[in-house]
C-alpha positions in Angstrom: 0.0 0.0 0.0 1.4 3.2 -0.6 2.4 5.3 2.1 1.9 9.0 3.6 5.2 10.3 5.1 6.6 14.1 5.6 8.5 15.7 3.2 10.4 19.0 2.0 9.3 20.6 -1.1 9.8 24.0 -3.2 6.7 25.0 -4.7 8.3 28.4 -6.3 11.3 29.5 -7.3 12.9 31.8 -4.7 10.1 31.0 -2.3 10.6 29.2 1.5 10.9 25.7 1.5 7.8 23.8 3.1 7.2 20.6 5.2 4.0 18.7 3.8 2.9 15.3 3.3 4.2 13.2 0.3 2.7 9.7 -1.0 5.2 7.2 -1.4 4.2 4.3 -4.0 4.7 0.8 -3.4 8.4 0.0 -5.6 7.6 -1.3 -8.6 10.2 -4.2 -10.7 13.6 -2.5 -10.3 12.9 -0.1 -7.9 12.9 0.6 -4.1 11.7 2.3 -0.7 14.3 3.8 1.6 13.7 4.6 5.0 16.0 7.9 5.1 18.0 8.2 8.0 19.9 11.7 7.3 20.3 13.7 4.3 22.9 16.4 3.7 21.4 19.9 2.5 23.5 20.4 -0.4 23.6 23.6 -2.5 22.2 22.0 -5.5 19.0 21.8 -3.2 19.3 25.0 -2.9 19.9 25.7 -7.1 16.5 23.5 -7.0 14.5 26.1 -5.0 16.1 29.1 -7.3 15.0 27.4 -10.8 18.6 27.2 -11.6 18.3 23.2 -12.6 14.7 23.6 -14.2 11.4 24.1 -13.6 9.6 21.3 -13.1 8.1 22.2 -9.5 7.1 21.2 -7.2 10.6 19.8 -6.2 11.0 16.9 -3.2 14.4 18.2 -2.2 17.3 16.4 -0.6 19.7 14.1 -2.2 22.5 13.6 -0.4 21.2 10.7 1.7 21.7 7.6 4.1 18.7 4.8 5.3 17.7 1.7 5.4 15.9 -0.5 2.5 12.2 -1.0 3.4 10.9 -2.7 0.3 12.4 -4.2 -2.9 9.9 -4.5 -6.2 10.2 -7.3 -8.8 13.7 -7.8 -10.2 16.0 -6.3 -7.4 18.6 -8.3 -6.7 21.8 -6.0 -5.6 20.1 -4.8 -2.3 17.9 -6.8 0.3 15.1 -5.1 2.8 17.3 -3.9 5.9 20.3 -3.2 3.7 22.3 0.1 4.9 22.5 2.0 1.8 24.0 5.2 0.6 22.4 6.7 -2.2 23.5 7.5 -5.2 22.1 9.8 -8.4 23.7 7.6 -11.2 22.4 4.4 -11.3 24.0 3.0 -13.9 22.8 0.4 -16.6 25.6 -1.5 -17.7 24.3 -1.5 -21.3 25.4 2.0 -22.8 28.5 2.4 -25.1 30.7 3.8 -21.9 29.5 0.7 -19.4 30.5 -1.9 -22.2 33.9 -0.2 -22.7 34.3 -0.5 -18.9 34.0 3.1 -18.1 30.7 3.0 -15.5 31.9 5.8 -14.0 30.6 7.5 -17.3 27.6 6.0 -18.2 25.4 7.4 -20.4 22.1 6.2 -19.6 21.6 6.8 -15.8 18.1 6.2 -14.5 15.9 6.4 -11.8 12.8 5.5 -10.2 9.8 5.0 -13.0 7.2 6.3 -10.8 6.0 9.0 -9.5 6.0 10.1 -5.6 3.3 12.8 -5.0 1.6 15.1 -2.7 -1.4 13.9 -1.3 -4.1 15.8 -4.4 -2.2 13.6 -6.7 0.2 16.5 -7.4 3.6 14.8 -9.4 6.8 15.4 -7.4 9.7 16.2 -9.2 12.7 14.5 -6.9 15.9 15.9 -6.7 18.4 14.2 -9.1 16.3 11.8 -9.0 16.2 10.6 -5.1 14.1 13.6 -2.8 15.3 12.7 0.1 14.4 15.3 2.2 11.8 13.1 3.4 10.9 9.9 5.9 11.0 7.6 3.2 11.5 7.9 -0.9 11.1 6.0 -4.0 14.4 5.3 -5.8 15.9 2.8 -8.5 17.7 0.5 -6.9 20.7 1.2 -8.6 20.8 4.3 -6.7 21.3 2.1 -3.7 24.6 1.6 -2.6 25.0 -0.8 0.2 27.6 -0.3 3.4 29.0 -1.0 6.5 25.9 -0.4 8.9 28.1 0.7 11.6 28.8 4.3 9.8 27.3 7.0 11.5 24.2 7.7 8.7 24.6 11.6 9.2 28.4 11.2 8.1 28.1 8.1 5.4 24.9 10.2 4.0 27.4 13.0 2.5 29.3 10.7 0.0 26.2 10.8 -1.9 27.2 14.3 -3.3 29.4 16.6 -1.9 31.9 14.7 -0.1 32.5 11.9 -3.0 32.7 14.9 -5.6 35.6 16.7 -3.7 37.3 13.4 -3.1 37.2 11.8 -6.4 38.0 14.9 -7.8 41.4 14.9 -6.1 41.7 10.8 -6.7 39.8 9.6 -9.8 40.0 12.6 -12.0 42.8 14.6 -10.7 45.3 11.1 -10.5 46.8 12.6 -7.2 49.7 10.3 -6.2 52.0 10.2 -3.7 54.5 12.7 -3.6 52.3 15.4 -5.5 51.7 19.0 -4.7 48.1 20.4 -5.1 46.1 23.2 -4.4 42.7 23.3 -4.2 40.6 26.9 -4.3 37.5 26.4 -2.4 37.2 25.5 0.7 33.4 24.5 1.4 32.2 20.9 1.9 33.5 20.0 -1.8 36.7 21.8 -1.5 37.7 20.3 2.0 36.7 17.3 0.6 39.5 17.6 -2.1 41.6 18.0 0.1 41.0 14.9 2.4 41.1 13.0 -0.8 44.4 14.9 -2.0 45.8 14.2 1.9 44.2 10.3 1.1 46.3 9.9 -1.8 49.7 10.5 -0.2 50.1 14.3 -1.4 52.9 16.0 0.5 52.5 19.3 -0.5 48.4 20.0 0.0 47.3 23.9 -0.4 43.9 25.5 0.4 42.8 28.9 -0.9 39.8 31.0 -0.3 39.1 34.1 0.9 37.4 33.3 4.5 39.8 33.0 6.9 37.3 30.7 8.9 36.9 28.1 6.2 40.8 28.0 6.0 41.2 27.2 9.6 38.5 23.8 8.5 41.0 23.1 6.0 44.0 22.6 7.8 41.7 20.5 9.4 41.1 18.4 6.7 45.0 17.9 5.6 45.8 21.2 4.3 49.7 21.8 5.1 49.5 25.9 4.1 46.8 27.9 3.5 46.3 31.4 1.0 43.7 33.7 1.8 43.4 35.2 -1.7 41.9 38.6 -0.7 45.2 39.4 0.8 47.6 37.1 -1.0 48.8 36.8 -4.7 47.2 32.9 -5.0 49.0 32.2 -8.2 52.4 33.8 -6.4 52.5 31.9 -2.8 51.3 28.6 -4.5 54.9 29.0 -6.5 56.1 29.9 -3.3 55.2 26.4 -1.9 56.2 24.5 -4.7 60.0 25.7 -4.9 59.0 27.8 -8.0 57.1 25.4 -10.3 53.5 25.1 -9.6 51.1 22.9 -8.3 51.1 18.9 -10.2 47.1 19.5 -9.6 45.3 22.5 -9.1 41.4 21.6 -8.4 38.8 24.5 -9.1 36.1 23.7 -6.0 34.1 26.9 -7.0 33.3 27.5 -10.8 34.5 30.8 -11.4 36.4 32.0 -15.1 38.3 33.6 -12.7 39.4 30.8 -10.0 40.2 28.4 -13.4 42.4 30.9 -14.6 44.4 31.4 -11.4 44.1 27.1 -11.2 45.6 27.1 -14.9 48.3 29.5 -13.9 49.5 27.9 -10.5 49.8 24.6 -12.2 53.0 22.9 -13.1 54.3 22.2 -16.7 52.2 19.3 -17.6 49.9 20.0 -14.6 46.6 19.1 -14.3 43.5 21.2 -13.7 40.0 19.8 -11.8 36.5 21.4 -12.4 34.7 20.4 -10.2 33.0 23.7 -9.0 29.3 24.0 -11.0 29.7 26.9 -13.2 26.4 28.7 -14.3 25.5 29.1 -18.3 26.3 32.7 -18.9 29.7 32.1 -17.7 32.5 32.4 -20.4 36.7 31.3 -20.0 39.1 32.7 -22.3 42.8 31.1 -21.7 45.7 31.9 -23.8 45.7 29.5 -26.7 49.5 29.6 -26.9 49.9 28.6 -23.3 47.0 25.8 -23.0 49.2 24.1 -26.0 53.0 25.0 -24.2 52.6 24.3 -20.6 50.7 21.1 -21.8 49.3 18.6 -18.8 45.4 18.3 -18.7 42.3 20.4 -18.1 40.0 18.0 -17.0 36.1 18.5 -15.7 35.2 16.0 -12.6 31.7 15.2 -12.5 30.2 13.5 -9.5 33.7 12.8 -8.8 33.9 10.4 -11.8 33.0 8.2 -8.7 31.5 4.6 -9.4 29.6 4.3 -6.0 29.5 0.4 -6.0 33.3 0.9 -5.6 33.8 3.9 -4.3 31.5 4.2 -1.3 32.1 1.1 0.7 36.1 1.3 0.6 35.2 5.2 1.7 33.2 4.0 4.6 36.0 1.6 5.6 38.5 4.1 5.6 36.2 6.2 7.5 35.7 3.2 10.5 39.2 2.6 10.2 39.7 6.3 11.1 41.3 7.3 7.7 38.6 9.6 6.8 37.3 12.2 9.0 33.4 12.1 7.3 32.5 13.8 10.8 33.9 16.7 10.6 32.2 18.0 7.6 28.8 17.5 9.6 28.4 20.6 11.1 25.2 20.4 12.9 22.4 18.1 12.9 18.7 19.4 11.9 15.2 18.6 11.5 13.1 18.0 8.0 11.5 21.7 9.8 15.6 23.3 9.9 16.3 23.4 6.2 15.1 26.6 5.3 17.6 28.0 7.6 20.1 25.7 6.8 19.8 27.2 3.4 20.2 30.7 4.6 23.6 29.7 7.1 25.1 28.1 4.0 24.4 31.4 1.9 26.0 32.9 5.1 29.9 30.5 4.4 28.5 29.2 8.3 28.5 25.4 7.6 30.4 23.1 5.9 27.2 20.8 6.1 24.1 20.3 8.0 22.4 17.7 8.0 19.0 16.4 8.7 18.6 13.5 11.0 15.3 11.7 10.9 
């Protein structure tokens, strides 16, 4: 029988979020219902509520999730009911030109759940990338289910399901960080920090954070930042030089998605460097680079979406490291909230006041 449970929605752009009740189908064949546990408020919620992603309200928001499998429809065999799952917005189908060349991580024909969760008039909820998990319980493929050690804390194992897996694979599956390498990473929000745990992961010795908050620095040595640039004061381009005896960084990761912070990224990179995007740029944005230099000082300029994370693989050895102590997920939760809390989490993000909170049902 389908279920009534609470949920977050935006019903305008720019308007407050709501709480409200939301109808939760029974899963159909490849599909199931997750009893959500926490959920990370992420600022692509946020680009939800805006209309920057589109405008298909009324949104379920919340994506960035952890719970426990309730039910399983037809044709699920990956997960079982009272599977700890993380979960995940590219649920890949194995079947595209990418999967059969071995390159998941890329697929090109994601999916999610087939039906339709809605408010209680029969309204259609559009779910945020495809999950909605600001909510008791939602309807997901079960692809999107990604199943871990249950002893994780769910408020910590939740945020690999966005911004913590995108900083990290940034560093370690696009960027190639190795051990021995310098980077810098400019940004230092949940992604950012993230970047640089996965930088610190990967055996970097020379790890250096930039932004211009002085507070959010301070979280990044935190994270395994060994020097730190706040580039309101400081040449960026200039001290990362500085740190790197001259040359440059090996990998310079852009965790904001301005023409402006690539550039400086491009610039404090290495000969044969690599730069990460993996900062969300908007579509009126524009980046002119020299020609002449993008061809001389060679290396790569590569985009990182989602990480280029394969969560079957990714997120249990993440989790493990976390247990084993590795990986300090905690300390990117920076307070715990109710499904009521996330309009104000919204506004303390906009403020630079949280790396994450997160909603703990």
């Amino acid at each position: 029988m389908p279920q009534t449970v609470e949920g977050v929605i935006a019903s305008k752009v720019g308007e407050p979020v709501t709480t409200t009740q939301i109808v939760i189908p029974d899963p159909g064949p490849g599909e199931a219902v997750v009893a959500i546990q926490a959920c990370g408020v992420c600022h692509t919620d946020l680009h939800y509520r805006e209309g920057g992603i589109n405008n298909e309200f009324p949104f379920l928001l919340g994506h960035e999730a952890a719970g426990v499998v309730e039910a399983t429809g037809d044709n699920v065999n990956e997960i079982v009911v009272g599977d700890f799952v993380i979960l995940n917005w590219r649920a890949v189908c194995g079947n595209c030109r990418s999967c059969d060349r071995g390159r998941e991580h890329l697929c090109f024909n994601t999916h999610n759940a087939k039906q339709k969760m809605t408010l209680t008039d029969g309204t259609e909820l559009s779910p945020a990338l495809g999950i909605g998990a600001f909510a008791e319980k939602t309807l997901v493929a079960a692809g999107q289910c990604t199943k871990v050690n249950p002893e994780a804390s769910p408020a910590a194992a939740g945020l690999l399901g966005c911004g913590v897996m995108a900083g990290i694979g940034a560093a370690i599956n696009t960027g190639g960080v190795s051990r021995g390498d310098s980077v810098a990473v400019f940004g230092c929000g949940g992604v950012g920090n993230a970047a640089i745990a996965g930088a610190q992961l990967a055996g970097a010795t020379t790890v250096i954070a930039v932004d211009i908050d002085d507070r959010k620095l301070d979280l990044a040595k935190s994270f395994g930042a060994h020097h730190t640039i706040n580039s309101r004061t400081e040449d960026a381009v200039e001290k990362i030089r500085e740190y790197t005896s001259g040359f440059g960084a090996d990998v310079a990761i852009d965790a904001i998605g301005l023409p402006e912070v690539y550039k400086q990224c491009f610039e404090a990179r290495d000969l044969a460097g690599t730069v990460v995007l993996v900062g969300v740029p908007t579509p009126e944005m524009k980046l002119e680079l020299p020609f002449q230099e993008v061809f001389g000082r060679g290396g790569a300029l590569k985009s990182s979406w989602y990480g280029d994370c394969l969560p079957s693989r990714d997120f249990p050895m993440l989790i493990d490291l976390y247990l084993q102590g590795r990986l300090d997920l905690d300390g990117f939760v920076s307070e715990t909230i109710t499904l009521d809390g996330v309009e104000e989490a919204f506004h303390k993000m906009e403020r630079g006041e949280v790396l994450r909170s997160v909603v703990v049902i």
